[in-house]
C-alpha positions in Angstrom: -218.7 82.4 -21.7 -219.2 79.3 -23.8 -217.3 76.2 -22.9 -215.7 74.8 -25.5 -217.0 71.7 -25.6 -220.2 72.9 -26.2 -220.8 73.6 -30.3 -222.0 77.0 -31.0 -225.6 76.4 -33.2 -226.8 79.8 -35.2 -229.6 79.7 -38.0 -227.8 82.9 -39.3 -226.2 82.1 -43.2 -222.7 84.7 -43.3 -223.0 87.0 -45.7 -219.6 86.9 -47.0 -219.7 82.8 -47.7 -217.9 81.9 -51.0 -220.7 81.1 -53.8 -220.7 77.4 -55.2 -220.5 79.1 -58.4 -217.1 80.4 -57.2 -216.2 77.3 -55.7 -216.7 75.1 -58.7 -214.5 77.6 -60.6 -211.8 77.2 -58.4 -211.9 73.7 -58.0 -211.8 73.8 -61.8 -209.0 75.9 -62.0 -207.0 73.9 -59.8 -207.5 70.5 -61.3 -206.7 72.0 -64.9 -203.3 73.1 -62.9 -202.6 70.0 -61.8 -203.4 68.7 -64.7 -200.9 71.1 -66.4 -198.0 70.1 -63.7 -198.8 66.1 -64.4 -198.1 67.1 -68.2 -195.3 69.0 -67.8 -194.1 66.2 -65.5 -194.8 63.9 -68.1 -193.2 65.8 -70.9 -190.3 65.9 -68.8 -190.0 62.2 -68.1 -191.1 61.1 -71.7 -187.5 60.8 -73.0 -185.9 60.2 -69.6 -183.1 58.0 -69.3 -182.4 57.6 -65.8 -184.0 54.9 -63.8 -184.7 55.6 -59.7 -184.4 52.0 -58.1 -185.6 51.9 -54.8 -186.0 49.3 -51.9 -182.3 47.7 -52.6 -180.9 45.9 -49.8 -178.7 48.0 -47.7 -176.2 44.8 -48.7 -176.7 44.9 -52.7 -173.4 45.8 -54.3 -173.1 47.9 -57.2 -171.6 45.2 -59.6 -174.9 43.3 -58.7 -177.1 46.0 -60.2 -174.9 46.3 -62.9 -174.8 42.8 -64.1 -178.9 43.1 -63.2 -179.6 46.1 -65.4 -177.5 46.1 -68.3 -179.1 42.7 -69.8 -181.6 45.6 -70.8 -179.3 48.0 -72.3 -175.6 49.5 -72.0 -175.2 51.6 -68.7 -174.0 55.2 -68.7 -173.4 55.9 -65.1 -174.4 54.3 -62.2 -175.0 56.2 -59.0 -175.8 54.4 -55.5 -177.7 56.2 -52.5 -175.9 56.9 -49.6 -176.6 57.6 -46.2 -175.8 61.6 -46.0 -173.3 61.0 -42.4 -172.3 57.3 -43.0 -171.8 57.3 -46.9 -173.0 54.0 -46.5 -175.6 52.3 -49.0 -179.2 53.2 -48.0 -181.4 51.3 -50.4 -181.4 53.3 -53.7 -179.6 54.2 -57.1 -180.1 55.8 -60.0 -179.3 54.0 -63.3 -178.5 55.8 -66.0 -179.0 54.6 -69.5 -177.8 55.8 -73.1 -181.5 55.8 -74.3 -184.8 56.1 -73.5 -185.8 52.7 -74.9 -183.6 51.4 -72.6 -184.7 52.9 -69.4 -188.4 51.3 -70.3 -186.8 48.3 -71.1 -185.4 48.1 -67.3 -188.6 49.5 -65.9 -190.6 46.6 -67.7 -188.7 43.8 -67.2 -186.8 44.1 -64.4 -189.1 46.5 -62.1 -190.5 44.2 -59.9 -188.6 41.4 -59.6 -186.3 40.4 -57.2 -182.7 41.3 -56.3 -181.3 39.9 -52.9 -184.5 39.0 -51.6 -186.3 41.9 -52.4 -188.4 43.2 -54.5 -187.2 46.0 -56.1 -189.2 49.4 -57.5 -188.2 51.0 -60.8 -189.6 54.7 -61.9 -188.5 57.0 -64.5 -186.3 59.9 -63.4 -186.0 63.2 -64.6 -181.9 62.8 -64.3 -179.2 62.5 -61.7 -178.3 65.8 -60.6 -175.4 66.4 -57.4 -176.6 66.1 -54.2 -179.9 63.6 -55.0 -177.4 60.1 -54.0 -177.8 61.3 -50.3 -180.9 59.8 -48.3 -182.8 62.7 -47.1 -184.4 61.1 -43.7 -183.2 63.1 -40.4 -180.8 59.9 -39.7 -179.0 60.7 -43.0 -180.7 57.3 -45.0 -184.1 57.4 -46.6 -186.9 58.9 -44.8 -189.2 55.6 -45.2 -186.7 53.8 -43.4 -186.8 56.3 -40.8 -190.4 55.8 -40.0 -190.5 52.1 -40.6 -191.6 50.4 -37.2 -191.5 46.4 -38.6 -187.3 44.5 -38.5 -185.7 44.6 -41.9 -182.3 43.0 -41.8 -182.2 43.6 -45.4 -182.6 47.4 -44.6 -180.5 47.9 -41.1 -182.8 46.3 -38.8 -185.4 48.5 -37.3 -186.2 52.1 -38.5 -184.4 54.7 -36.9 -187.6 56.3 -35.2 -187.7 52.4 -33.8 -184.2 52.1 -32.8 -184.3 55.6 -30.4 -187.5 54.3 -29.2 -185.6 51.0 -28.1 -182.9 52.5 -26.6 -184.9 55.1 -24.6 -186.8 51.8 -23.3 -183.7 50.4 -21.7 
């Protein structure tokens, strides 16, 4: 018996190893898939009018992102992310505009800058859909708050992997 620190070494080639012909035929094939995804992604998102906003301040009030984001167009609907137990803000909305123009309006000129201290992250979203306001993270907020280890008093303090590693200290 072999222990298993010790590497087995054989000069024998298998005889049923993959080709490089076939292996640069699937790598092809799967980067022209991708490729067909990111376009079909694009092609989705190309007259999007829904804005994802992310990193808000767990503090930043919906009529503040209003007054914020309609200098860039007239607002549809405005939904705010909540915590999925608490129902309490957890950093993101979506904003949804009338028009595209609009939405890449916001992205441009307001993506980026700051609101509360912060500064915020705009994307294009394929649209609000039931459900999608609720922070998925297994604490009910967002999932990168979950795993953040630096304080955020903006954001609830620690993350919530943190915070039970605190409270197990004590």
């Amino acid at each position: 018996m072999i222990p298993a620190t010790i590497a087995k070494v054989t000069t024998v080639q298998r005889l049923d190893a993959p080709s490089s012909y076939f292996e640069k035929r699937d790598n092809k094939r799967q980067r022209r898939e991708s490729d067909t995804r990111k376009g079909a992604e694009d092609e989705t998102l190309k007259d999007a009018s829904t804005l994802y906003v992310g990193n808000l301040s767990f503090y930043t009030t919906e009529e503040q992102i209003h007054e914020l984001f309609s200098k860039c167009g007239e607002i549809k609907r405005l939904v705010m992310g909540l915590d999925r137990f608490s129902k309490t803000p957890c950093g993101f909305c979506f904003v949804e505009y009338y028009t595209n123009a609009d939405a890449l309006d916001a992205m441009k000129y307001i993506g980026g800058t700051k609101l509360d201290e912060r500064i915020i992250r705009t994307d294009l979203d394929p649209g609000f859909k039931e459900g999608r306001q609720y922070g998925r993270g297994p604490t009910g907020g967002q999932v990168r708050d979950y795993y953040r280890e630096d304080y955020d008093p903006g954001r609830g303090g620690y993350g919530g992997r943190e915070q039970r590693n605190l409270q197990e200290r004590r």
